[in-house]
C-alpha positions as a printed Julia matrix, in Angstrom:
401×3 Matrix{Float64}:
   0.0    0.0     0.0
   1.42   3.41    0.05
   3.98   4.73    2.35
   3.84   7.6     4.81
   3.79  10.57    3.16
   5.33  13.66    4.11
   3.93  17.19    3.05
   5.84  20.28    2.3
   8.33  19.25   -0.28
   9.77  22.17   -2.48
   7.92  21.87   -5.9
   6.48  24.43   -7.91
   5.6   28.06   -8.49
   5.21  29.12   -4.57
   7.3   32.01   -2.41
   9.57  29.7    -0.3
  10.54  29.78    3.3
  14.3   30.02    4.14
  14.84  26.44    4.44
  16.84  24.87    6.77
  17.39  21.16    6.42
  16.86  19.67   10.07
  13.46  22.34    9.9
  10.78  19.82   10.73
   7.8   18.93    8.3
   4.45  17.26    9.31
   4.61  13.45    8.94
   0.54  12.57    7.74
   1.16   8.83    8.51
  -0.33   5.7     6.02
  -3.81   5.67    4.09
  -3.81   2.55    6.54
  -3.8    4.74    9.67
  -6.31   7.59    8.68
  -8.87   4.71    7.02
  -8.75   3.16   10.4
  -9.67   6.61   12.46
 -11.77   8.31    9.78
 -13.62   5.04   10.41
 -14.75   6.43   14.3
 -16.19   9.7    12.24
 -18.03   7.82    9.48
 -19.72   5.7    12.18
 -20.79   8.38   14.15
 -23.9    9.39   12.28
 -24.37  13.1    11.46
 -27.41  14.07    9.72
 -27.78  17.64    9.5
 -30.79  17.69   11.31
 -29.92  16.0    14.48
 -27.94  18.58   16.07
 -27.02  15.96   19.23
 -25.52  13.73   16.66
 -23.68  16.64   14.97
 -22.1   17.73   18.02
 -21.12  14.33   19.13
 -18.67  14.26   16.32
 -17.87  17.72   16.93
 -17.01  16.61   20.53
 -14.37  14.52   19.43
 -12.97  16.81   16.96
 -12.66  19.6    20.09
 -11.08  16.81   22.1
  -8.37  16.02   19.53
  -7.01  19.46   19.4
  -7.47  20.62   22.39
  -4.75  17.68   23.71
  -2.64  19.18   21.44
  -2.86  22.64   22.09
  -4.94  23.78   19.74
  -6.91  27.21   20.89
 -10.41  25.78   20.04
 -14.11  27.79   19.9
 -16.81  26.68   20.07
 -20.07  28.44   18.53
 -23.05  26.7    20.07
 -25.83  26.15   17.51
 -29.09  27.44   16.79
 -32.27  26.87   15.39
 -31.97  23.12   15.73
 -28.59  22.81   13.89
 -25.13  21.84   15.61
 -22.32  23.63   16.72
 -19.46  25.33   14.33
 -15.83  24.55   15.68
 -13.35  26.64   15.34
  -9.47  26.08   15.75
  -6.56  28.49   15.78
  -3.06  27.94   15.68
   0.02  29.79   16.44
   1.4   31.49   13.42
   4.41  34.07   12.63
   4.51  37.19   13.86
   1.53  36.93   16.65
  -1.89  37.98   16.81
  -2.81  40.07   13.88
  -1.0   38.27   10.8
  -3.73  36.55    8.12
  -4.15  33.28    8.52
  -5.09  30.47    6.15
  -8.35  29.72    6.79
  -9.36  25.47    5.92
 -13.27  24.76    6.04
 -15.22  21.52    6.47
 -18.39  20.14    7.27
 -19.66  17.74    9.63
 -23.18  16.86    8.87
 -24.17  14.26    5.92
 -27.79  13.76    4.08
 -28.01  10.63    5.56
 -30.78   9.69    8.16
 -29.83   7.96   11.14
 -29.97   4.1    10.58
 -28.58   4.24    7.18
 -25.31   2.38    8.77
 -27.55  -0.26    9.9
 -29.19  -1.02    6.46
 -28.45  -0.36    3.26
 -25.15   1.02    4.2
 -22.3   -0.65    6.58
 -19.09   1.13    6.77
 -17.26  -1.64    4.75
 -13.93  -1.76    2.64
 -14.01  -3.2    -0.87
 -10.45  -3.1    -2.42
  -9.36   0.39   -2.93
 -13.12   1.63   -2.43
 -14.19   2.56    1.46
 -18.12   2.78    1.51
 -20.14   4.4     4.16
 -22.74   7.18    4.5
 -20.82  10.6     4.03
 -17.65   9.19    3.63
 -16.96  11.17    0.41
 -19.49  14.61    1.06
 -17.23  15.16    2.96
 -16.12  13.16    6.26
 -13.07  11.99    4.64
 -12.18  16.0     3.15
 -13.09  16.91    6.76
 -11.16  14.56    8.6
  -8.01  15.36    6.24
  -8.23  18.93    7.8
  -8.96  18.16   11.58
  -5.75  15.59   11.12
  -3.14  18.06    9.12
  -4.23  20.69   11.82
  -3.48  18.43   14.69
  -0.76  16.71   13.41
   1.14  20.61   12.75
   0.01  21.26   16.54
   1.39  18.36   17.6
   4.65  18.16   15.75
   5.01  21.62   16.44
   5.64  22.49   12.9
   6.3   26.22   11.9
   3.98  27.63    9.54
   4.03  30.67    7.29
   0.7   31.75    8.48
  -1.52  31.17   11.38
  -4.26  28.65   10.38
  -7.96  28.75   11.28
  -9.65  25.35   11.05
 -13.9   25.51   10.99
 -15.57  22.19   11.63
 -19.35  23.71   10.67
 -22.51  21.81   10.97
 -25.1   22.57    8.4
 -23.77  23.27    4.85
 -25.86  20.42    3.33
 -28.9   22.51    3.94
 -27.26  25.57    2.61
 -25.36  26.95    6.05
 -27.9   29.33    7.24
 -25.75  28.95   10.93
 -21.69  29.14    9.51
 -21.76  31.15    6.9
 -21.29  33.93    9.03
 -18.42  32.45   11.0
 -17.01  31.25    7.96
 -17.0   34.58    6.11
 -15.97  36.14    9.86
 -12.74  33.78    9.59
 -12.06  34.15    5.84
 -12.25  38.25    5.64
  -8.58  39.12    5.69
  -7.41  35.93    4.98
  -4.57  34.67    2.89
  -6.24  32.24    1.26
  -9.25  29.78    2.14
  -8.88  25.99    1.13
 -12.02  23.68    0.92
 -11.81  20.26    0.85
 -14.75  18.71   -0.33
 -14.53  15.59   -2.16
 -12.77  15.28   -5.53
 -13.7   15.3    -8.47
 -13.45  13.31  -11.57
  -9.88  12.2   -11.75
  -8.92  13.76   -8.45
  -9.73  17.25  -10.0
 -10.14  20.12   -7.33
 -12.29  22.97   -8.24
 -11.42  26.46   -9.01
 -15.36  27.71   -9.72
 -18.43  27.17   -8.95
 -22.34  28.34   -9.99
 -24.02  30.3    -7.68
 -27.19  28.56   -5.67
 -30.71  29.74   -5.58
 -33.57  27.99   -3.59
 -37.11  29.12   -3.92
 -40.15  27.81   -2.47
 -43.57  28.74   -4.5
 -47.08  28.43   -2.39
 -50.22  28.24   -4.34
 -53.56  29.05   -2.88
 -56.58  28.31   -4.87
 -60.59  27.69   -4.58
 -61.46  24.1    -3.23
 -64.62  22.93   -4.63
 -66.51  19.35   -5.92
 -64.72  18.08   -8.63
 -68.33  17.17  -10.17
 -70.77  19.21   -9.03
 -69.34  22.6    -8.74
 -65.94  22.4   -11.14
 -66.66  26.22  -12.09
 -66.92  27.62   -8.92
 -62.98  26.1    -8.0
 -59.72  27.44   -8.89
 -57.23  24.74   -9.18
 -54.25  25.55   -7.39
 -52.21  22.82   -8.84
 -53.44  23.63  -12.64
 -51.47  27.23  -11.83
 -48.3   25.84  -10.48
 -47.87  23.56  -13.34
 -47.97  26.76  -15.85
 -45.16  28.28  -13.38
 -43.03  24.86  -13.43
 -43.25  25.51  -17.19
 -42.35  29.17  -16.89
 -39.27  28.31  -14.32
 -38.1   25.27  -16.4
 -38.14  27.75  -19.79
 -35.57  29.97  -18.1
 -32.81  27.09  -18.06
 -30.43  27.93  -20.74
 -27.47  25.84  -20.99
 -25.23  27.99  -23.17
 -25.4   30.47  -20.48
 -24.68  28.2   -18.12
 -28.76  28.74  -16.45
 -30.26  25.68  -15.17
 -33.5   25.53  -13.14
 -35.08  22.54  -11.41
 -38.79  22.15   -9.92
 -38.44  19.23   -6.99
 -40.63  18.46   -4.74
 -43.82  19.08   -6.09
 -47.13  18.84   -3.76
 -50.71  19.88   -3.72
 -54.36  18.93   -3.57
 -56.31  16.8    -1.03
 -58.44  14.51   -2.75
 -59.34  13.01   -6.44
 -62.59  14.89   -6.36
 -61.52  18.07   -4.84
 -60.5   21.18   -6.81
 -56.51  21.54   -5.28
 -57.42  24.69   -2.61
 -53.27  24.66   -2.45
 -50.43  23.34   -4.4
 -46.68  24.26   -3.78
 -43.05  23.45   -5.1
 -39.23  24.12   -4.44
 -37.11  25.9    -6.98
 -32.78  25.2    -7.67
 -31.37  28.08   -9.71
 -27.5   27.72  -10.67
 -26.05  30.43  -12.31
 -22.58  31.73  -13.06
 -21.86  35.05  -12.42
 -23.78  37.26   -9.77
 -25.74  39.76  -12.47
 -27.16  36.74  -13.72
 -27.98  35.23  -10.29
 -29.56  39.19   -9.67
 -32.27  38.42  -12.78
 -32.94  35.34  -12.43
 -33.72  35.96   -8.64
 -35.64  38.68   -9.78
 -37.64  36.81  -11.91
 -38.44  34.12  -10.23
 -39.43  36.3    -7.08
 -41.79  38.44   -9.75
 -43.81  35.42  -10.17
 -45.53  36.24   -6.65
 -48.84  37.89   -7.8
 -52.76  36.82   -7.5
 -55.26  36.6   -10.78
 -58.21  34.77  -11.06
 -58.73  33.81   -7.23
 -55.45  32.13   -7.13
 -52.51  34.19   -5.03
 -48.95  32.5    -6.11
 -46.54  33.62   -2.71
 -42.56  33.12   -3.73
 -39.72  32.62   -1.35
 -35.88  32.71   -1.15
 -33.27  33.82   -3.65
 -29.59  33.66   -4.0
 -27.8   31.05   -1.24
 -24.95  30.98   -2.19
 -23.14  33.17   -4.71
 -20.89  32.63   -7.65
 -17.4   31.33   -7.12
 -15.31  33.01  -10.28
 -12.18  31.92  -10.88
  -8.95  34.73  -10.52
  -5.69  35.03  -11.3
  -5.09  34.6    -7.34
  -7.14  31.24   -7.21
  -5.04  29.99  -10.2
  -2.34  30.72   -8.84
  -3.12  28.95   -5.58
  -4.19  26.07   -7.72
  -0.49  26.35   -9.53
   0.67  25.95   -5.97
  -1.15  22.81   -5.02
  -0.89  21.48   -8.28
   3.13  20.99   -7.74
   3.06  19.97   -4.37
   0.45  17.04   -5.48
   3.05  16.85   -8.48
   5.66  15.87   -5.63
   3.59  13.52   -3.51
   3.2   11.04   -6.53
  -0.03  12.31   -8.31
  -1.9   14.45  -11.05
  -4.34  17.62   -9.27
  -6.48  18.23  -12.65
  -9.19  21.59  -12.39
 -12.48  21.87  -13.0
 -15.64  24.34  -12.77
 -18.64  22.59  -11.3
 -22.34  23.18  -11.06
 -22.73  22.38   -7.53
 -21.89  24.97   -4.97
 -19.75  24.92   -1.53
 -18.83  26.86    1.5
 -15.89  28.1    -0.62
 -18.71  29.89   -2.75
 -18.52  32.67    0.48
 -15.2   32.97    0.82
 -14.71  32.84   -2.98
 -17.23  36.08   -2.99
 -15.3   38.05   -0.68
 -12.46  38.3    -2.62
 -10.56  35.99   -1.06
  -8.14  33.24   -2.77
 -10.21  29.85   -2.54
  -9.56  26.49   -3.52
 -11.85  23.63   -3.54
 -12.47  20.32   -3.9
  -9.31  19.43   -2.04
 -11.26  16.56   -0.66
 -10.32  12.82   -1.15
 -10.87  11.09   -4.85
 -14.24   8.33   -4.93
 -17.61   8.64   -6.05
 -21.49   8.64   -4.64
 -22.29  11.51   -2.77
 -25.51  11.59   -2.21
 -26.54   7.84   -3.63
 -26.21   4.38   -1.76
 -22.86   3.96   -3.66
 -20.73   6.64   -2.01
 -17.63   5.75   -1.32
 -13.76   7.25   -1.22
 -10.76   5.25   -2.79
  -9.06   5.03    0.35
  -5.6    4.66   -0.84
  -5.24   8.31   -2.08
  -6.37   9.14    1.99
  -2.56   9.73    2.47
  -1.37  11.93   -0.82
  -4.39  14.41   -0.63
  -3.94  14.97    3.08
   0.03  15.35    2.47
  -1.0   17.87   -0.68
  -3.54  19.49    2.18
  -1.62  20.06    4.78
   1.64  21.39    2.64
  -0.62  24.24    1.66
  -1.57  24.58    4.91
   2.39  24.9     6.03
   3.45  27.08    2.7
   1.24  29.71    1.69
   2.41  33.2     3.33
Protein backbone atom coordinates (compact mmCIF):
# COMPACT_ATOMS: atom_id res chain seq x y z
CA UNK A 1 0.00 0.00 0.00
CA UNK A 2 1.42 3.41 0.05
CA UNK A 3 3.98 4.73 2.35
CA UNK A 4 3.84 7.60 4.81
CA UNK A 5 3.79 10.57 3.16
CA UNK A 6 5.33 13.66 4.11
CA UNK A 7 3.93 17.19 3.05
CA UNK A 8 5.84 20.28 2.30
CA UNK A 9 8.33 19.25 -0.28
CA UNK A 10 9.77 22.17 -2.48
CA UNK A 11 7.92 21.87 -5.90
CA UNK A 12 6.48 24.43 -7.91
CA UNK A 13 5.60 28.06 -8.49
CA UNK A 14 5.21 29.12 -4.57
CA UNK A 15 7.30 32.01 -2.41
CA UNK A 16 9.57 29.70 -0.30
CA UNK A 17 10.54 29.78 3.30
CA UNK A 18 14.30 30.02 4.14
CA UNK A 19 14.84 26.44 4.44
CA UNK A 20 16.84 24.87 6.77
CA UNK A 21 17.39 21.16 6.42
CA UNK A 22 16.86 19.67 10.07
CA UNK A 23 13.46 22.34 9.90
CA UNK A 24 10.78 19.82 10.73
CA UNK A 25 7.80 18.93 8.30
CA UNK A 26 4.45 17.26 9.31
CA UNK A 27 4.61 13.45 8.94
CA UNK A 28 0.54 12.57 7.74
CA UNK A 29 1.16 8.83 8.51
CA UNK A 30 -0.33 5.70 6.02
CA UNK A 31 -3.81 5.67 4.09
CA UNK A 32 -3.81 2.55 6.54
CA UNK A 33 -3.80 4.74 9.67
CA UNK A 34 -6.31 7.59 8.68
CA UNK A 35 -8.87 4.71 7.02
CA UNK A 36 -8.75 3.16 10.40
CA UNK A 37 -9.67 6.61 12.46
CA UNK A 38 -11.77 8.31 9.78
CA UNK A 39 -13.62 5.04 10.41
CA UNK A 40 -14.75 6.43 14.30
CA UNK A 41 -16.19 9.70 12.24
CA UNK A 42 -18.03 7.82 9.48
CA UNK A 43 -19.72 5.70 12.18
CA UNK A 44 -20.79 8.38 14.15
CA UNK A 45 -23.90 9.39 12.28
CA UNK A 46 -24.37 13.10 11.46
CA UNK A 47 -27.41 14.07 9.72
CA UNK A 48 -27.78 17.64 9.50
CA UNK A 49 -30.79 17.69 11.31
CA UNK A 50 -29.92 16.00 14.48
CA UNK A 51 -27.94 18.58 16.07
CA UNK A 52 -27.02 15.96 19.23
CA UNK A 53 -25.52 13.73 16.66
CA UNK A 54 -23.68 16.64 14.97
CA UNK A 55 -22.10 17.73 18.02
CA UNK A 56 -21.12 14.33 19.13
CA UNK A 57 -18.67 14.26 16.32
CA UNK A 58 -17.87 17.72 16.93
CA UNK A 59 -17.01 16.61 20.53
CA UNK A 60 -14.37 14.52 19.43
CA UNK A 61 -12.97 16.81 16.96
CA UNK A 62 -12.66 19.60 20.09
CA UNK A 63 -11.08 16.81 22.10
CA UNK A 64 -8.37 16.02 19.53
CA UNK A 65 -7.01 19.46 19.40
CA UNK A 66 -7.47 20.62 22.39
CA UNK A 67 -4.75 17.68 23.71
CA UNK A 68 -2.64 19.18 21.44
CA UNK A 69 -2.86 22.64 22.09
CA UNK A 70 -4.94 23.78 19.74
CA UNK A 71 -6.91 27.21 20.89
CA UNK A 72 -10.41 25.78 20.04
CA UNK A 73 -14.11 27.79 19.90
CA UNK A 74 -16.81 26.68 20.07
CA UNK A 75 -20.07 28.44 18.53
CA UNK A 76 -23.05 26.70 20.07
CA UNK A 77 -25.83 26.15 17.51
CA UNK A 78 -29.09 27.44 16.79
CA UNK A 79 -32.27 26.87 15.39
CA UNK A 80 -31.97 23.12 15.73
CA UNK A 81 -28.59 22.81 13.89
CA UNK A 82 -25.13 21.84 15.61
CA UNK A 83 -22.32 23.63 16.72
CA UNK A 84 -19.46 25.33 14.33
CA UNK A 85 -15.83 24.55 15.68
CA UNK A 86 -13.35 26.64 15.34
CA UNK A 87 -9.47 26.08 15.75
CA UNK A 88 -6.56 28.49 15.78
CA UNK A 89 -3.06 27.94 15.68
CA UNK A 90 0.02 29.79 16.44
CA UNK A 91 1.40 31.49 13.42
CA UNK A 92 4.41 34.07 12.63
CA UNK A 93 4.51 37.19 13.86
CA UNK A 94 1.53 36.93 16.65
CA UNK A 95 -1.89 37.98 16.81
CA UNK A 96 -2.81 40.07 13.88
CA UNK A 97 -1.00 38.27 10.80
CA UNK A 98 -3.73 36.55 8.12
CA UNK A 99 -4.15 33.28 8.52
CA UNK A 100 -5.09 30.47 6.15
CA UNK A 101 -8.35 29.72 6.79
CA UNK A 102 -9.36 25.47 5.92
CA UNK A 103 -13.27 24.76 6.04
CA UNK A 104 -15.22 21.52 6.47
CA UNK A 105 -18.39 20.14 7.27
CA UNK A 106 -19.66 17.74 9.63
CA UNK A 107 -23.18 16.86 8.87
CA UNK A 108 -24.17 14.26 5.92
CA UNK A 109 -27.79 13.76 4.08
CA UNK A 110 -28.01 10.63 5.56
CA UNK A 111 -30.78 9.69 8.16
CA UNK A 112 -29.83 7.96 11.14
CA UNK A 113 -29.97 4.10 10.58
CA UNK A 114 -28.58 4.24 7.18
CA UNK A 115 -25.31 2.38 8.77
CA UNK A 116 -27.55 -0.26 9.90
CA UNK A 117 -29.19 -1.02 6.46
CA UNK A 118 -28.45 -0.36 3.26
CA UNK A 119 -25.15 1.02 4.20
CA UNK A 120 -22.30 -0.65 6.58
CA UNK A 121 -19.09 1.13 6.77
CA UNK A 122 -17.26 -1.64 4.75
CA UNK A 123 -13.93 -1.76 2.64
CA UNK A 124 -14.01 -3.20 -0.87
CA UNK A 125 -10.45 -3.10 -2.42
CA UNK A 126 -9.36 0.39 -2.93
CA UNK A 127 -13.12 1.63 -2.43
CA UNK A 128 -14.19 2.56 1.46
CA UNK A 129 -18.12 2.78 1.51
CA UNK A 130 -20.14 4.40 4.16
CA UNK A 131 -22.74 7.18 4.50
CA UNK A 132 -20.82 10.60 4.03
CA UNK A 133 -17.65 9.19 3.63
CA UNK A 134 -16.96 11.17 0.41
CA UNK A 135 -19.49 14.61 1.06
CA UNK A 136 -17.23 15.16 2.96
CA UNK A 137 -16.12 13.16 6.26
CA UNK A 138 -13.07 11.99 4.64
CA UNK A 139 -12.18 16.00 3.15
CA UNK A 140 -13.09 16.91 6.76
CA UNK A 141 -11.16 14.56 8.60
CA UNK A 142 -8.01 15.36 6.24
CA UNK A 143 -8.23 18.93 7.80
CA UNK A 144 -8.96 18.16 11.58
CA UNK A 145 -5.75 15.59 11.12
CA UNK A 146 -3.14 18.06 9.12
CA UNK A 147 -4.23 20.69 11.82
CA UNK A 148 -3.48 18.43 14.69
CA UNK A 149 -0.76 16.71 13.41
CA UNK A 150 1.14 20.61 12.75
CA UNK A 151 0.01 21.26 16.54
CA UNK A 152 1.39 18.36 17.60
CA UNK A 153 4.65 18.16 15.75
CA UNK A 154 5.01 21.62 16.44
CA UNK A 155 5.64 22.49 12.90
CA UNK A 156 6.30 26.22 11.90
CA UNK A 157 3.98 27.63 9.54
CA UNK A 158 4.03 30.67 7.29
CA UNK A 159 0.70 31.75 8.48
CA UNK A 160 -1.52 31.17 11.38
CA UNK A 161 -4.26 28.65 10.38
CA UNK A 162 -7.96 28.75 11.28
CA UNK A 163 -9.65 25.35 11.05
CA UNK A 164 -13.90 25.51 10.99
CA UNK A 165 -15.57 22.19 11.63
CA UNK A 166 -19.35 23.71 10.67
CA UNK A 167 -22.51 21.81 10.97
CA UNK A 168 -25.10 22.57 8.40
CA UNK A 169 -23.77 23.27 4.85
CA UNK A 170 -25.86 20.42 3.33
CA UNK A 171 -28.90 22.51 3.94
CA UNK A 172 -27.26 25.57 2.61
CA UNK A 173 -25.36 26.95 6.05
CA UNK A 174 -27.90 29.33 7.24
CA UNK A 175 -25.75 28.95 10.93
CA UNK A 176 -21.69 29.14 9.51
CA UNK A 177 -21.76 31.15 6.90
CA UNK A 178 -21.29 33.93 9.03
CA UNK A 179 -18.42 32.45 11.00
CA UNK A 180 -17.01 31.25 7.96
CA UNK A 181 -17.00 34.58 6.11
CA UNK A 182 -15.97 36.14 9.86
CA UNK A 183 -12.74 33.78 9.59
CA UNK A 184 -12.06 34.15 5.84
CA UNK A 185 -12.25 38.25 5.64
CA UNK A 186 -8.58 39.12 5.69
CA UNK A 187 -7.41 35.93 4.98
CA UNK A 188 -4.57 34.67 2.89
CA UNK A 189 -6.24 32.24 1.26
CA UNK A 190 -9.25 29.78 2.14
CA UNK A 191 -8.88 25.99 1.13
CA UNK A 192 -12.02 23.68 0.92
CA UNK A 193 -11.81 20.26 0.85
CA UNK A 194 -14.75 18.71 -0.33
CA UNK A 195 -14.53 15.59 -2.16
CA UNK A 196 -12.77 15.28 -5.53
CA UNK A 197 -13.70 15.30 -8.47
CA UNK A 198 -13.45 13.31 -11.57
CA UNK A 199 -9.88 12.20 -11.75
CA UNK A 200 -8.92 13.76 -8.45
CA UNK A 201 -9.73 17.25 -10.00
CA UNK A 202 -10.14 20.12 -7.33
CA UNK A 203 -12.29 22.97 -8.24
CA UNK A 204 -11.42 26.46 -9.01
CA UNK A 205 -15.36 27.71 -9.72
CA UNK A 206 -18.43 27.17 -8.95
CA UNK A 207 -22.34 28.34 -9.99
CA UNK A 208 -24.02 30.30 -7.68
CA UNK A 209 -27.19 28.56 -5.67
CA UNK A 210 -30.71 29.74 -5.58
CA UNK A 211 -33.57 27.99 -3.59
CA UNK A 212 -37.11 29.12 -3.92
CA UNK A 213 -40.15 27.81 -2.47
CA UNK A 214 -43.57 28.74 -4.50
CA UNK A 215 -47.08 28.43 -2.39
CA UNK A 216 -50.22 28.24 -4.34
CA UNK A 217 -53.56 29.05 -2.88
CA UNK A 218 -56.58 28.31 -4.87
CA UNK A 219 -60.59 27.69 -4.58
CA UNK A 220 -61.46 24.10 -3.23
CA UNK A 221 -64.62 22.93 -4.63
CA UNK A 222 -66.51 19.35 -5.92
CA UNK A 223 -64.72 18.08 -8.63
CA UNK A 224 -68.33 17.17 -10.17
CA UNK A 225 -70.77 19.21 -9.03
CA UNK A 226 -69.34 22.60 -8.74
CA UNK A 227 -65.94 22.40 -11.14
CA UNK A 228 -66.66 26.22 -12.09
CA UNK A 229 -66.92 27.62 -8.92
CA UNK A 230 -62.98 26.10 -8.00
CA UNK A 231 -59.72 27.44 -8.89
CA UNK A 232 -57.23 24.74 -9.18
CA UNK A 233 -54.25 25.55 -7.39
CA UNK A 234 -52.21 22.82 -8.84
CA UNK A 235 -53.44 23.63 -12.64
CA UNK A 236 -51.47 27.23 -11.83
CA UNK A 237 -48.30 25.84 -10.48
CA UNK A 238 -47.87 23.56 -13.34
CA UNK A 239 -47.97 26.76 -15.85
CA UNK A 240 -45.16 28.28 -13.38
CA UNK A 241 -43.03 24.86 -13.43
CA UNK A 242 -43.25 25.51 -17.19
CA UNK A 243 -42.35 29.17 -16.89
CA UNK A 244 -39.27 28.31 -14.32
CA UNK A 245 -38.10 25.27 -16.40
CA UNK A 246 -38.14 27.75 -19.79
CA UNK A 247 -35.57 29.97 -18.10
CA UNK A 248 -32.81 27.09 -18.06
CA UNK A 249 -30.43 27.93 -20.74
CA UNK A 250 -27.47 25.84 -20.99
CA UNK A 251 -25.23 27.99 -23.17
CA UNK A 252 -25.40 30.47 -20.48
CA UNK A 253 -24.68 28.20 -18.12
CA UNK A 254 -28.76 28.74 -16.45
CA UNK A 255 -30.26 25.68 -15.17
CA UNK A 256 -33.50 25.53 -13.14
CA UNK A 257 -35.08 22.54 -11.41
CA UNK A 258 -38.79 22.15 -9.92
CA UNK A 259 -38.44 19.23 -6.99
CA UNK A 260 -40.63 18.46 -4.74
CA UNK A 261 -43.82 19.08 -6.09
CA UNK A 262 -47.13 18.84 -3.76
CA UNK A 263 -50.71 19.88 -3.72
CA UNK A 264 -54.36 18.93 -3.57
CA UNK A 265 -56.31 16.80 -1.03
CA UNK A 266 -58.44 14.51 -2.75
CA UNK A 267 -59.34 13.01 -6.44
CA UNK A 268 -62.59 14.89 -6.36
CA UNK A 269 -61.52 18.07 -4.84
CA UNK A 270 -60.50 21.18 -6.81
CA UNK A 271 -56.51 21.54 -5.28
CA UNK A 272 -57.42 24.69 -2.61
CA UNK A 273 -53.27 24.66 -2.45
CA UNK A 274 -50.43 23.34 -4.40
CA UNK A 275 -46.68 24.26 -3.78
CA UNK A 276 -43.05 23.45 -5.10
CA UNK A 277 -39.23 24.12 -4.44
CA UNK A 278 -37.11 25.90 -6.98
CA UNK A 279 -32.78 25.20 -7.67
CA UNK A 280 -31.37 28.08 -9.71
CA UNK A 281 -27.50 27.72 -10.67
CA UNK A 282 -26.05 30.43 -12.31
CA UNK A 283 -22.58 31.73 -13.06
CA UNK A 284 -21.86 35.05 -12.42
CA UNK A 285 -23.78 37.26 -9.77
CA UNK A 286 -25.74 39.76 -12.47
CA UNK A 287 -27.16 36.74 -13.72
CA UNK A 288 -27.98 35.23 -10.29
CA UNK A 289 -29.56 39.19 -9.67
CA UNK A 290 -32.27 38.42 -12.78
CA UNK A 291 -32.94 35.34 -12.43
CA UNK A 292 -33.72 35.96 -8.64
CA UNK A 293 -35.64 38.68 -9.78
CA UNK A 294 -37.64 36.81 -11.91
CA UNK A 295 -38.44 34.12 -10.23
CA UNK A 296 -39.43 36.30 -7.08
CA UNK A 297 -41.79 38.44 -9.75
CA UNK A 298 -43.81 35.42 -10.17
CA UNK A 299 -45.53 36.24 -6.65
CA UNK A 300 -48.84 37.89 -7.80
CA UNK A 301 -52.76 36.82 -7.50
CA UNK A 302 -55.26 36.60 -10.78
CA UNK A 303 -58.21 34.77 -11.06
CA UNK A 304 -58.73 33.81 -7.23
CA UNK A 305 -55.45 32.13 -7.13
CA UNK A 306 -52.51 34.19 -5.03
CA UNK A 307 -48.95 32.50 -6.11
CA UNK A 308 -46.54 33.62 -2.71
CA UNK A 309 -42.56 33.12 -3.73
CA UNK A 310 -39.72 32.62 -1.35
CA UNK A 311 -35.88 32.71 -1.15
CA UNK A 312 -33.27 33.82 -3.65
CA UNK A 313 -29.59 33.66 -4.00
CA UNK A 314 -27.80 31.05 -1.24
CA UNK A 315 -24.95 30.98 -2.19
CA UNK A 316 -23.14 33.17 -4.71
CA UNK A 317 -20.89 32.63 -7.65
CA UNK A 318 -17.40 31.33 -7.12
CA UNK A 319 -15.31 33.01 -10.28
CA UNK A 320 -12.18 31.92 -10.88
CA UNK A 321 -8.95 34.73 -10.52
CA UNK A 322 -5.69 35.03 -11.30
CA UNK A 323 -5.09 34.60 -7.34
CA UNK A 324 -7.14 31.24 -7.21
CA UNK A 325 -5.04 29.99 -10.20
CA UNK A 326 -2.34 30.72 -8.84
CA UNK A 327 -3.12 28.95 -5.58
CA UNK A 328 -4.19 26.07 -7.72
CA UNK A 329 -0.49 26.35 -9.53
CA UNK A 330 0.67 25.95 -5.97
CA UNK A 331 -1.15 22.81 -5.02
CA UNK A 332 -0.89 21.48 -8.28
CA UNK A 333 3.13 20.99 -7.74
CA UNK A 334 3.06 19.97 -4.37
CA UNK A 335 0.45 17.04 -5.48
CA UNK A 336 3.05 16.85 -8.48
CA UNK A 337 5.66 15.87 -5.63
CA UNK A 338 3.59 13.52 -3.51
CA UNK A 339 3.20 11.04 -6.53
CA UNK A 340 -0.03 12.31 -8.31
CA UNK A 341 -1.90 14.45 -11.05
CA UNK A 342 -4.34 17.62 -9.27
CA UNK A 343 -6.48 18.23 -12.65
CA UNK A 344 -9.19 21.59 -12.39
CA UNK A 345 -12.48 21.87 -13.00
CA UNK A 346 -15.64 24.34 -12.77
CA UNK A 347 -18.64 22.59 -11.30
CA UNK A 348 -22.34 23.18 -11.06
CA UNK A 349 -22.73 22.38 -7.53
CA UNK A 350 -21.89 24.97 -4.97
CA UNK A 351 -19.75 24.92 -1.53
CA UNK A 352 -18.83 26.86 1.50
CA UNK A 353 -15.89 28.10 -0.62
CA UNK A 354 -18.71 29.89 -2.75
CA UNK A 355 -18.52 32.67 0.48
CA UNK A 356 -15.20 32.97 0.82
CA UNK A 357 -14.71 32.84 -2.98
CA UNK A 358 -17.23 36.08 -2.99
CA UNK A 359 -15.30 38.05 -0.68
CA UNK A 360 -12.46 38.30 -2.62
CA UNK A 361 -10.56 35.99 -1.06
CA UNK A 362 -8.14 33.24 -2.77
CA UNK A 363 -10.21 29.85 -2.54
CA UNK A 364 -9.56 26.49 -3.52
CA UNK A 365 -11.85 23.63 -3.54
CA UNK A 366 -12.47 20.32 -3.90
CA UNK A 367 -9.31 19.43 -2.04
CA UNK A 368 -11.26 16.56 -0.66
CA UNK A 369 -10.32 12.82 -1.15
CA UNK A 370 -10.87 11.09 -4.85
CA UNK A 371 -14.24 8.33 -4.93
CA UNK A 372 -17.61 8.64 -6.05
CA UNK A 373 -21.49 8.64 -4.64
CA UNK A 374 -22.29 11.51 -2.77
CA UNK A 375 -25.51 11.59 -2.21
CA UNK A 376 -26.54 7.84 -3.63
CA UNK A 377 -26.21 4.38 -1.76
CA UNK A 378 -22.86 3.96 -3.66
CA UNK A 379 -20.73 6.64 -2.01
CA UNK A 380 -17.63 5.75 -1.32
CA UNK A 381 -13.76 7.25 -1.22
CA UNK A 382 -10.76 5.25 -2.79
CA UNK A 383 -9.06 5.03 0.35
CA UNK A 384 -5.60 4.66 -0.84
CA UNK A 385 -5.24 8.31 -2.08
CA UNK A 386 -6.37 9.14 1.99
CA UNK A 387 -2.56 9.73 2.47
CA UNK A 388 -1.37 11.93 -0.82
CA UNK A 389 -4.39 14.41 -0.63
CA UNK A 390 -3.94 14.97 3.08
CA UNK A 391 0.03 15.35 2.47
CA UNK A 392 -1.00 17.87 -0.68
CA UNK A 393 -3.54 19.49 2.18
CA UNK A 394 -1.62 20.06 4.78
CA UNK A 395 1.64 21.39 2.64
CA UNK A 396 -0.62 24.24 1.66
CA UNK A 397 -1.57 24.58 4.91
CA UNK A 398 2.39 24.90 6.03
CA UNK A 399 3.45 27.08 2.70
CA UNK A 400 1.24 29.71 1.69
CA UNK A 401 2.41 33.20 3.33
Amino acid sequence: MDKPARPCQNAGRFTKLPRDDAMPRTEIGSSERLLEELRGWVETETPTTDALAVNRLADRAEAGLRAVGGAVTRIPGRDGFGDTLVCRTPGPGGDGVAPVVVAGHLDTVWDHGTLDGAMPFRIDGAKAHGPGIYDMKAGSFMAFHSVREILRQKVATRSPIVLLLTPDEEVGSPTSRGPIEEAARGARAVLIPEPAGAGGACVTARKGVGRFEIAVDGVSAHAGGNWSEGRSAIVALSRLVLRIHAMTDLAAGITTNVAPVWGGTRPNVIAPEAGCEVDLRVPTIALGERLEAEILALAGTEDGVRVTVTGGMNRPPFAETPAIRALYEQARALAAAHGYDLPVQHRGGGSDGNFTAALGVPTLDGLGCTGAGAHAPHEHILWPDLAPRCATLCALLEEIG
